[in-house]
N, CA and C atoms as an extended XYZ file, in Angstrom:
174
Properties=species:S:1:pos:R:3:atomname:S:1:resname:S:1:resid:I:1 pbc="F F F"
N         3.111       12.425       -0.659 N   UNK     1
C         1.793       11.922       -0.972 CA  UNK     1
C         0.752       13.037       -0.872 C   UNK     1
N         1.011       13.760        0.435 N   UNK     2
C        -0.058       14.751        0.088 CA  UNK     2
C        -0.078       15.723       -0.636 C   UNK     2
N         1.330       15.893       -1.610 N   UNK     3
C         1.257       16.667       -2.664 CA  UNK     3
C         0.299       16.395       -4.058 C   UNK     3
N         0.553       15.533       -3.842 N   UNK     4
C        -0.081       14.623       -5.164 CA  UNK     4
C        -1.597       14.554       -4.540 C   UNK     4
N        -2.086       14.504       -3.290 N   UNK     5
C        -3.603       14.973       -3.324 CA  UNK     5
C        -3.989       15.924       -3.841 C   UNK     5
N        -2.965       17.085       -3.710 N   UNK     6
C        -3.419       18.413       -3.604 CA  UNK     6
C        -3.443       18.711       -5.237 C   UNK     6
N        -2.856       18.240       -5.686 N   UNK     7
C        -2.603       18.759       -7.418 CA  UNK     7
C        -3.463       17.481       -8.220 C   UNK     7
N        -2.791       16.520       -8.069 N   UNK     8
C        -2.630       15.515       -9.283 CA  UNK     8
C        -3.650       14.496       -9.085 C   UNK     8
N        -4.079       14.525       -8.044 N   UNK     9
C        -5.039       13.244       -7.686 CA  UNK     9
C        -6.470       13.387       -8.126 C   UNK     9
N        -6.785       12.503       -8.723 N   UNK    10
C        -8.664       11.739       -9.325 CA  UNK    10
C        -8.993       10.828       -9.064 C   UNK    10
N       -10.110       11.503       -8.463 N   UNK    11
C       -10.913        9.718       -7.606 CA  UNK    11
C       -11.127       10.518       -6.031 C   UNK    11
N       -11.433        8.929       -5.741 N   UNK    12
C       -11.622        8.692       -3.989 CA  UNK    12
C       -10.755        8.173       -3.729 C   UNK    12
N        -9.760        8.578       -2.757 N   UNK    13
C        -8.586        7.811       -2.296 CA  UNK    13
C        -8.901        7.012       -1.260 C   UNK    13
N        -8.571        5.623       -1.361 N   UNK    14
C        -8.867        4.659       -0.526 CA  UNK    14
C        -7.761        4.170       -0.473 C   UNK    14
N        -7.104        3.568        0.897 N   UNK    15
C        -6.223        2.569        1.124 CA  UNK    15
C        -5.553        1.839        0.163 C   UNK    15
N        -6.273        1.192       -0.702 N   UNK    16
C        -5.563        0.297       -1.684 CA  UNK    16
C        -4.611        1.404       -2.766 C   UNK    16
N        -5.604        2.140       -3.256 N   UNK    17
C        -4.742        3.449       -3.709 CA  UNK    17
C        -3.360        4.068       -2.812 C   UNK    17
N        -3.502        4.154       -2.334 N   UNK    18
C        -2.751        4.848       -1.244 CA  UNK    18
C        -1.292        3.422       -1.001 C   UNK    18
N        -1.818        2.612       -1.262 N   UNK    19
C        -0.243        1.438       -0.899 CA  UNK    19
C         0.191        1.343       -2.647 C   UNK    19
N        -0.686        1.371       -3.540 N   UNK    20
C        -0.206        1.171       -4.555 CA  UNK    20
C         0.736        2.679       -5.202 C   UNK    20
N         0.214        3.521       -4.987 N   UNK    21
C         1.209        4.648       -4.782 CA  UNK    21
C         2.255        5.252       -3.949 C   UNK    21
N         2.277        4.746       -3.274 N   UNK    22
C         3.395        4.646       -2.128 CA  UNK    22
C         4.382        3.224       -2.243 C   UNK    22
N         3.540        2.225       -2.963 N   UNK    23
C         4.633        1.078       -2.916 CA  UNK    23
C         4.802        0.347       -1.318 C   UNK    23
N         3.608        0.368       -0.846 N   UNK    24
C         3.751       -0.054        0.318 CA  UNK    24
C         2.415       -1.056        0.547 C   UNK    24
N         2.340       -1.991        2.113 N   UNK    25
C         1.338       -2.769        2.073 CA  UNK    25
C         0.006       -2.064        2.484 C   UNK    25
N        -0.802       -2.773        2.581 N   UNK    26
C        -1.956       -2.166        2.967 CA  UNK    26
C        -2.067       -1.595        4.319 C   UNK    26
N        -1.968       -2.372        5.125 N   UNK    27
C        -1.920       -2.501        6.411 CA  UNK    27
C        -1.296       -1.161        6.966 C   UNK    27
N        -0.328       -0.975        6.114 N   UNK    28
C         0.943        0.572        6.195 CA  UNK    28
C         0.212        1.345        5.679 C   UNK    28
N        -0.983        1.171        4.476 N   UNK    29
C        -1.283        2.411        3.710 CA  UNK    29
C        -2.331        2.483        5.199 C   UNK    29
N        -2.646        1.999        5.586 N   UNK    30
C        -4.101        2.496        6.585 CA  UNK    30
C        -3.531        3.111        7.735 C   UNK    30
N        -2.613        2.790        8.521 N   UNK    31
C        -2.049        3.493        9.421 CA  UNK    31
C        -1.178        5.003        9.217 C   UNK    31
N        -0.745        4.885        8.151 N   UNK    32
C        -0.500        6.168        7.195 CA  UNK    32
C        -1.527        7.142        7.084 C   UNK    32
N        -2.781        6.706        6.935 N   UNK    33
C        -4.107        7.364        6.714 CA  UNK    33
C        -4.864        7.843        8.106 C   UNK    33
N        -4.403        6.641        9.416 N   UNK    34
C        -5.339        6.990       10.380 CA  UNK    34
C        -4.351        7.572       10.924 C   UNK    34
N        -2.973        8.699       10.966 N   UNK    35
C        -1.847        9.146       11.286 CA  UNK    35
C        -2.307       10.347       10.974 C   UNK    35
N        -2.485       10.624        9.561 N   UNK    36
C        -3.075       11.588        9.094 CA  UNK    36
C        -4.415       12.691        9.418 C   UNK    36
N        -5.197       11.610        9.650 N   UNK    37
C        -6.683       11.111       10.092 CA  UNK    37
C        -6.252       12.269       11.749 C   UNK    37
N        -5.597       11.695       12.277 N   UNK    38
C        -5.394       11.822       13.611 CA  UNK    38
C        -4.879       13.690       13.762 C   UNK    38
N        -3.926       14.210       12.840 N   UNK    39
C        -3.336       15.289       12.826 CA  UNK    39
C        -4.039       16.460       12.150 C   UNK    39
N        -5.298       15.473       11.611 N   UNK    40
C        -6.612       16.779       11.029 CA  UNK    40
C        -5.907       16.883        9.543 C   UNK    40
N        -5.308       16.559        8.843 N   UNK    41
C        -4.949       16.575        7.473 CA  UNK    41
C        -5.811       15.250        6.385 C   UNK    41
N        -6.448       14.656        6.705 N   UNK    42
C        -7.237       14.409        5.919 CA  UNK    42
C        -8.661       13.784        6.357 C   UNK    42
N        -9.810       13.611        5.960 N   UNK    43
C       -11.036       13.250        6.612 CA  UNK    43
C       -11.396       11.730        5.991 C   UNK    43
N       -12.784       11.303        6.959 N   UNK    44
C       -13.129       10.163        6.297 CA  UNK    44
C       -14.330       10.535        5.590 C   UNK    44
N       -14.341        9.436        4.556 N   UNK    45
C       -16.017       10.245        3.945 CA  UNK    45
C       -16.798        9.400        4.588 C   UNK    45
N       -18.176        9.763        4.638 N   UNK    46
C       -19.349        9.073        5.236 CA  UNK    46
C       -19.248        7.917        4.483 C   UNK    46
N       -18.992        7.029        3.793 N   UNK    47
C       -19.643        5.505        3.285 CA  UNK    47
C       -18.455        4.727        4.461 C   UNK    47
N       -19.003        3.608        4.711 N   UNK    48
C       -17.958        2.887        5.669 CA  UNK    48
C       -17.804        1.455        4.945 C   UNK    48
N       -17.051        0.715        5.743 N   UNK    49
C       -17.082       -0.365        5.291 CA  UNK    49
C       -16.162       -0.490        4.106 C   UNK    49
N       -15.797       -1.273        2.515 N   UNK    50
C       -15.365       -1.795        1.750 CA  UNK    50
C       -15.242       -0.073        1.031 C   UNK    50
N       -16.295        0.431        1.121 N   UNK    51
C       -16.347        1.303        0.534 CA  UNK    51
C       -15.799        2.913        0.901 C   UNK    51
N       -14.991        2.396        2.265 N   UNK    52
C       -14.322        3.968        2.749 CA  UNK    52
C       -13.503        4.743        2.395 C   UNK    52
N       -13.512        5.940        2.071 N   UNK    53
C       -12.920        6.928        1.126 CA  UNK    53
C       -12.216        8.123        1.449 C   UNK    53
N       -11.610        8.679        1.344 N   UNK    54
C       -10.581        9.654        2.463 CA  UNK    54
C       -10.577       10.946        1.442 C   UNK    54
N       -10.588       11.998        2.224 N   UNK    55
C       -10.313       13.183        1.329 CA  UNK    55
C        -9.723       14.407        2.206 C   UNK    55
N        -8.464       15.209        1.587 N   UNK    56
C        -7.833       15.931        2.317 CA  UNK    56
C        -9.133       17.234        2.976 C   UNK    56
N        -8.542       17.418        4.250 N   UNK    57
C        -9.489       18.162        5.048 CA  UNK    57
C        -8.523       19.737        4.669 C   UNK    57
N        -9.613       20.539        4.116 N   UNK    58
C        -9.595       21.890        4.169 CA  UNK    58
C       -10.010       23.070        5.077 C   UNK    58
């Protein structure tokens, strides 16, 4: 998955993105993200709420 950030990906990756590309539930795509989140490989963007958006940390 984080290959496909790094090259291939357009947009804001949000959760729902993230299970629909992985083929997994939501619930999995978010803990996947706050795993990530946690190991400094990707950030949150400032909007919160419905509208939260993730982008790999450089």
């Amino acid at each position: 998955m984080l290959n496909i950030l790094l090259t291939d990906f357009y947009g804001n990756l949000t959760t729902k993105k993230w299970a629909i590309i992985t083929k997994c539930s939501i619930d999995t795509a978010l803990r996947d993200i706050d795993d990530l989140i946690q190991k400094g490989m990707l950030e949150k963007s400032e909007a919160s709420g419905r509208s939260t958006s993730y982008e790999v940390a450089l």
